[in-house]
C-alpha positions as CSV (number, residue, x, y, z in Angstrom):
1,X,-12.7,-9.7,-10.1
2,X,-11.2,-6.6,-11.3
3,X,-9.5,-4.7,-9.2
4,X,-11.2,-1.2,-7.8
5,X,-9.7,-0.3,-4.7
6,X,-6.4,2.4,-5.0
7,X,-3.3,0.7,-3.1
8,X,-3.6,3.9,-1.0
9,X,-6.5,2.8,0.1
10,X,-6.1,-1.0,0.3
11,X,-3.6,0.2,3.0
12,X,-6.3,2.1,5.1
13,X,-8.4,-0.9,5.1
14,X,-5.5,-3.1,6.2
15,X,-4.5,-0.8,9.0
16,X,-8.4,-0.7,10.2
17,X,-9.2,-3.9,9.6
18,X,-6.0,-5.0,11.9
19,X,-7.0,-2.3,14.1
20,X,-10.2,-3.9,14.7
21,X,-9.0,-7.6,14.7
22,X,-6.8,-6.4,17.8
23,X,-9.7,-5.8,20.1
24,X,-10.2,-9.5,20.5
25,X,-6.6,-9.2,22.7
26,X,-7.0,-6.2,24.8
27,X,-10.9,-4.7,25.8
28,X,-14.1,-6.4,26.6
29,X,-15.2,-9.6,25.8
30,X,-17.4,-10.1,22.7
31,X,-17.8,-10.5,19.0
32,X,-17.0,-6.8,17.9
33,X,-13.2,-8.1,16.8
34,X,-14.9,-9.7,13.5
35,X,-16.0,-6.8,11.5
36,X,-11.7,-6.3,11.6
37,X,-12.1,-8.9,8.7
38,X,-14.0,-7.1,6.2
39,X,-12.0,-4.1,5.2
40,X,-8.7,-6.7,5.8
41,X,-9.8,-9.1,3.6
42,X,-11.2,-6.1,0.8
43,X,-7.6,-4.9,1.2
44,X,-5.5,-7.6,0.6
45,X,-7.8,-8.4,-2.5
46,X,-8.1,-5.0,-4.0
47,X,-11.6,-5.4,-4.7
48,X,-14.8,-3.7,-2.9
49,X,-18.1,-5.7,-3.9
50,X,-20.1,-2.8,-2.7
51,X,-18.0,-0.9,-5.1
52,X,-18.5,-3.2,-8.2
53,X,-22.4,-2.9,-7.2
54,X,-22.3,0.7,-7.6
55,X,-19.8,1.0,-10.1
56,X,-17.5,2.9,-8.0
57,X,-13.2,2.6,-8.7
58,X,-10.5,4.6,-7.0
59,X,-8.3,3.1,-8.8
60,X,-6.6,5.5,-11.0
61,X,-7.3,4.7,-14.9
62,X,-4.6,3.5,-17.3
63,X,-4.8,6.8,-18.9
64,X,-4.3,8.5,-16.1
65,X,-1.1,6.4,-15.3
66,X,0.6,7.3,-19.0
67,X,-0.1,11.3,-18.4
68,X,1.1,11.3,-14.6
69,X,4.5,10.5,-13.5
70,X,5.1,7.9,-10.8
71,X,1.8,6.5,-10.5
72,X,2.1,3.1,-9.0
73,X,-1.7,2.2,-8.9
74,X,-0.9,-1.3,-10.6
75,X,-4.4,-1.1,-12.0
């Protein structure tokens, strides 16, 4: 599994996904709590299968990385 999420975004999904997760400790009662694990796990993995489906990457390209200064996309 390559790798086709940007870290900037990987931390989005981590933030939501653990947003999510934390309705299971404060708020109603039910199931809702679980679709907290989808973006975390995507995040901590770095890869999107919906993404790979459609051929989608945000990851900047190695390429990009030589021309631009301070890219830490790890890619």
């Amino acid at each position: 599994m390559k790798k086709n999420i940007h870290p900037m975004e990987r931390g989005a999904r981590m933030a939501v996904g653990l947003g999510l997760m934390s309705l299971a400790f404060w708020g109603p009662s039910n199931y809702w709590f679980l679709l907290g694990v989808v973006p975390l796990l995507s995040g901590l993995i770095g890869w999107c299968p919906p993404y790979a489906l459609l051929g989608i990457s945000t990851c900047c390209k190695k390429c990009d990385c030589k021309k631009s200064s301070g890219c830490s996309c790890g890619c």
